[in-house]
N, C-alpha and C positions, 0 to 999 in steps of 0.2 A: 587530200589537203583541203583544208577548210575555202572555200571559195571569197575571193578579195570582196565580190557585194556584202557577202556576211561580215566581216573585217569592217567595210564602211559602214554596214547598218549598227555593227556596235557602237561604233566610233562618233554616229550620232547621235543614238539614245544617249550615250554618254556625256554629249553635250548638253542633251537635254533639248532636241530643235529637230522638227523637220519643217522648216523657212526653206521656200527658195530663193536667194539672194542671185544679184547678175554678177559674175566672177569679179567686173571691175571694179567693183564693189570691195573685193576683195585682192586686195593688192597683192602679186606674185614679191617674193622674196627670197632672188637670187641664193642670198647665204645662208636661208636653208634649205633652198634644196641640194647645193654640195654638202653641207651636212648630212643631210638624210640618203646619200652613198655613201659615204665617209666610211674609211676605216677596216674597207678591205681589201686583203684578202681576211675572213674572222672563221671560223668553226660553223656558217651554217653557208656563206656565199665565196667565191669566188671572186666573181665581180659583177658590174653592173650597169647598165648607161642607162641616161633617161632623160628625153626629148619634152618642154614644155613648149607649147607656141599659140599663140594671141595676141589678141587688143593691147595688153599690157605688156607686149612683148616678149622675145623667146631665148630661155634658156638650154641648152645641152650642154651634158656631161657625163663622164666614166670615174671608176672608180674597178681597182684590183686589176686582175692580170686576166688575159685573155690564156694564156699557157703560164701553168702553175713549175715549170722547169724551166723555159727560159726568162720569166717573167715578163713578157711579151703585154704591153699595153693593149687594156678591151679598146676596137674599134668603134667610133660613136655611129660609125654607118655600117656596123657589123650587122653581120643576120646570124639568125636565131630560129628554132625550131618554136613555132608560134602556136601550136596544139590546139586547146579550140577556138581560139580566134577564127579558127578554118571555119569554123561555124555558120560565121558573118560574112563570108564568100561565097560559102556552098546555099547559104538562104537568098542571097543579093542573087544570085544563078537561076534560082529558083523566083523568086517573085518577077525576075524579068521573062521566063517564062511563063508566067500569069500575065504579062502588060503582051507578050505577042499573042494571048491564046490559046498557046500551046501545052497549058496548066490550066486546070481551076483549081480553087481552093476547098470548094466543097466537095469537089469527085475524092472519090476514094482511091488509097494506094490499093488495092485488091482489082478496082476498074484499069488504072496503068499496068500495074505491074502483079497480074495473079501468080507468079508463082515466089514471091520473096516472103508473105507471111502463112503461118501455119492455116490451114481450112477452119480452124475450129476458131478463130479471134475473128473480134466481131468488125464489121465496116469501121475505116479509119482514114478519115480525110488528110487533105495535103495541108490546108492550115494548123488542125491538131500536128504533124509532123514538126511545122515552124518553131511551134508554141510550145515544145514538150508537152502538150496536153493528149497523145495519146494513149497513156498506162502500157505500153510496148517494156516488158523485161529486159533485163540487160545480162552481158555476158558475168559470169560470176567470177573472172579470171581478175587479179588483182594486178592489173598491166603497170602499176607503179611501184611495185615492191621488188626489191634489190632481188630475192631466192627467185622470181619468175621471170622480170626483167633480162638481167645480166647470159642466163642462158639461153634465153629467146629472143633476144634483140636484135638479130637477123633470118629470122623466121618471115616466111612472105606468106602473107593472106590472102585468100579470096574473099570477095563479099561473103558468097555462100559459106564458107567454113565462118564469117561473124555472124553471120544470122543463124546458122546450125548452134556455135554457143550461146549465144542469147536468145532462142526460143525455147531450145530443149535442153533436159537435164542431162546429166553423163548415161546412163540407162537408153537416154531416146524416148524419155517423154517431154509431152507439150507441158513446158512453165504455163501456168495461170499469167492471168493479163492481174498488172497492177493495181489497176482500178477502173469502171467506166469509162470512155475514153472522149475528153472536154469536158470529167467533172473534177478531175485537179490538175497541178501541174508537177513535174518530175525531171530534173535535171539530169540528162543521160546523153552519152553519147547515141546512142540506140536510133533517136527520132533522127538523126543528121544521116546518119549512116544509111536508113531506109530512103532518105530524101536523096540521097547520091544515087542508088541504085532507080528510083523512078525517073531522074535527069534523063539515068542513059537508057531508058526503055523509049522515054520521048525523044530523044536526041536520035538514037543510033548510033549513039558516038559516049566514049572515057568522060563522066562527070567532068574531069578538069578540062577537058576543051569549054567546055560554056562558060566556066571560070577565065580562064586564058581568053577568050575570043569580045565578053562581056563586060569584065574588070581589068585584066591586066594588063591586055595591050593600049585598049583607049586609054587609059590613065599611065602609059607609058612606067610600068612598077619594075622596073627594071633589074630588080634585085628579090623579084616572089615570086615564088614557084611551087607546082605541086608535083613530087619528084618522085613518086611513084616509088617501086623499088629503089633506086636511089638512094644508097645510105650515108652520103656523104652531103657534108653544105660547103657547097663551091663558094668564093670568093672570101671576103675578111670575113672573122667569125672570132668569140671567144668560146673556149673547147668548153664543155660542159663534161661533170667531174660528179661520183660519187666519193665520197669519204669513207672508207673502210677499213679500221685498225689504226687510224692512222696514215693511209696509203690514199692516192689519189687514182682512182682508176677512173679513167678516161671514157665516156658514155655517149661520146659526143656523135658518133658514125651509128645508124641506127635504120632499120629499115620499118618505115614508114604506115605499110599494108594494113599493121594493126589499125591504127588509128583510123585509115582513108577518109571518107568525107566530112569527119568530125574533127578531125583534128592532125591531119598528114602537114599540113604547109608550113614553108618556108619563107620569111620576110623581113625587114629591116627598121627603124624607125621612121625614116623617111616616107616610105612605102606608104608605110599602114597608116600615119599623121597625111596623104595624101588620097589614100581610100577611104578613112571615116569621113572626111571633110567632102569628098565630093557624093558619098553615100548618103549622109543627113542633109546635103544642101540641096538633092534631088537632080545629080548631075547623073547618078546612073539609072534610076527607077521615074516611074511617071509618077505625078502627085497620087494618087489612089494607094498605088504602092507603097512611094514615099511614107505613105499614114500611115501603113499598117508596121512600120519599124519599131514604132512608139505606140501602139496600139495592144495591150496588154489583158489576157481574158480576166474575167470577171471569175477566179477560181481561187482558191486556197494550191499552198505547197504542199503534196505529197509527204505526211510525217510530221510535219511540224506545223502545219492550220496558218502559218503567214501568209500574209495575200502575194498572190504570186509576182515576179517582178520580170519574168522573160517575154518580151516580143518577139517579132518574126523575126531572129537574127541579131539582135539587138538586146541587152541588159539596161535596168532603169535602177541605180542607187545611187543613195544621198549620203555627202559625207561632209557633215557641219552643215553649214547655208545653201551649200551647194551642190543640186542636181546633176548628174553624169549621165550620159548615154553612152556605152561602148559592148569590151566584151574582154574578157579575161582567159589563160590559155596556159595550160601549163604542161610539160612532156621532161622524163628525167633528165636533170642539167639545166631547165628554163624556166623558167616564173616569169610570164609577160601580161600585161596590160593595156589597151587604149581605151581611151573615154575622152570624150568633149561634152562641154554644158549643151544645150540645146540651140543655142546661137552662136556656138562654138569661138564665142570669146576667148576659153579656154580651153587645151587640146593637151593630151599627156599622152606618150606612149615608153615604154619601159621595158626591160630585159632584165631578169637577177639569173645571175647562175649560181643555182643551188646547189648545196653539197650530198643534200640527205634527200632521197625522194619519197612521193609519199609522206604519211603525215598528218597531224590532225592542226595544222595551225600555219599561218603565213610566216617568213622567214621574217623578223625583227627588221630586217634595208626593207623589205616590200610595204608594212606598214607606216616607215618613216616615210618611204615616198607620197604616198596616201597624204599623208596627215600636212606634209608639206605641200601640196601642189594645194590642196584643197584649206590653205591656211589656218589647220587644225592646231600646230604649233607656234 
């Protein structure tokens, strides 16, 4: 599925502006954004909620059913499987262990952790990790599509059996490295996943305790969690559903392992509009760290020559006048979203449950959202 920064980056060339305007500038308008849920349950969503909040004050709202057979109203403080949003946990984890020490950014993963990459790939820093910038291969298993999906969705992983498919091929040989590693940048799960497994070489301890001990319990998030095996999401929740013939099959219980520190967690609106805000205001990380969120290398996209837009944990795209920082997340059944302006005037976090997984394009609610928080419409 095409990634929502792509979706805004069209959406701006289309206006014809990259301006950065101060959101209040740009006035929020209530009556669209319940339009731009509106209207379902439709053939590609289920349903939907979605949390505006700032200067201009704050909007939440649902649309469609949380259970597609009793018609069960989505919860606006429902949780949701938040996919890589995990992303911006497992890096915030990480750069706080650069603020005690217990990281550098220049040491290499092969220095922490020598037995996770193959002997033959070359030195790869713990910043290249942040930044996707280390050309690290990814698993070739197509974990969004309904034929590999649906019969492995309770399948439990090891790190090792992810790093065994994403380094080697079915044979048992070494994949090539992508490209020199800090000369481009490459959107993968891969760099997160390696970053989980050096936490717990430094740690001694399950990647999600630093998460849990770092983020969750000081910001009191009382509704996220990283649930390991766990295939269920405890408390309100709208069920996440493919569409098949016609038939609603229920995708919502799913075991985790795949995804782990790239994308395993669980979260709510609430939550994650009270972790980005204390993450950019520098409630969790020290100022040096703080910078490097928004701190972007100096490289081209892997395949397509755009300048790159990923920080340590952190997305940078513009949609109309106005600049977002957040992080986007998707797992079959979810399409989620947070982002706030830089001064966090304006703050959005979102939830669609999709029908169809996988995909080469956003679901038609998830663009209307877009275009309404960011006064496209």
């Amino acid at each position: 599925m095409k990634t929502i920064t792509a979706v805004l980056t069209a959406a701006a060339l289309a206006l014809g502006t990259n301006a950065t305007a101060s959101a209040t500038e740009i006035p929020l308008d209530p009556a669209k954004l319940a339009a731009a849920i509106a209207g379902l349950p439709n053939d590609e969503a289920s349903g939907a909620l979605l949390q505006v909040r700032g200067e201009d004050g704050c909007w939440q709202g649902t649309s469609g059913v949380a259970n597609v057979h009793t018609g069960q109203k989505v919860p606006i403080d429902g949780r949701f499987r938040i996919g890589s949003m995990t992303k911006s946990f497992t890096g915030t984890a990480a750069l706080q262990l650069v603020a005690r020490g217990t990281l550098r950014l220049d040491r290499t993963v092969q220095s922490y952790a020598p037995d996770v990459l193959p002997t033959e790939y070359p030195p790869i820093t713990i910043d290249q990790l942040l930044t996707y910038t280390s050309g690290l291969p990814s698993a070739s298993i197509d974990h969004k599509n309904p034929d590999w999906f649906l019969p492995h969705r309770f399948d439990t992983w090891t790190p090792r059996q992810l790093f065994d498919v994403s380094f080697h091929t079915d044979t048992g040989a070494v994949k090539p490295m992508l490209f020199t590693p800090g000369t481009q940048q490459n959107y993968a799960n891969i760099d997160y996943l390696v970053l989980g497994a050096v936490i717990e070489k430094v740690t001694g301890r399950p990647y999600g305790e630093a998460i849990e001990n770092g983020i969750i319990r000081p910001l009191h998030l009382t509704s996220t969690t990283v649930p390991g095996t766990d295939t269920r999401i405890h408390g309100p929740h709208a069920h996440g559903y493919e569409l098949i013939d016609g038939s609603y099959v229920d995708i919502t219980e799913a075991n985790p392992t795949y995804q782990w520190a790239a994308a395993e967690m669980i979260s709510n609106a609430p939550d994650l509009d009270r972790f980005l805000t204390a993450l950019m205001s520098g409630r969790l990380l020290p100022p040096a760290q703080t910078a490097l969120l928004f701190t972007i290398p100096d490289v081209r996209v892997y395949g397509t020559g755009e300048p790159a837009y990923l920080g340590h944990g952190l997305a940078r795209f513009q949609a109309g006048d106005l600049e977002f920082w957040g992080k986007t997340g998707d797992r079959p059944g979810y399409n989620n979203g947070m982002a706030a302006t830089r001064d966090l005037s304006r703050r959005v976090v979102f939830s669609v449950n999709t029908l169809h997984m996988g995909g080469s394009a956003q679901p038609v609610v998830t663009q209307k959202i877009i275009a309404a928080v960011a006064g496209l419409t």
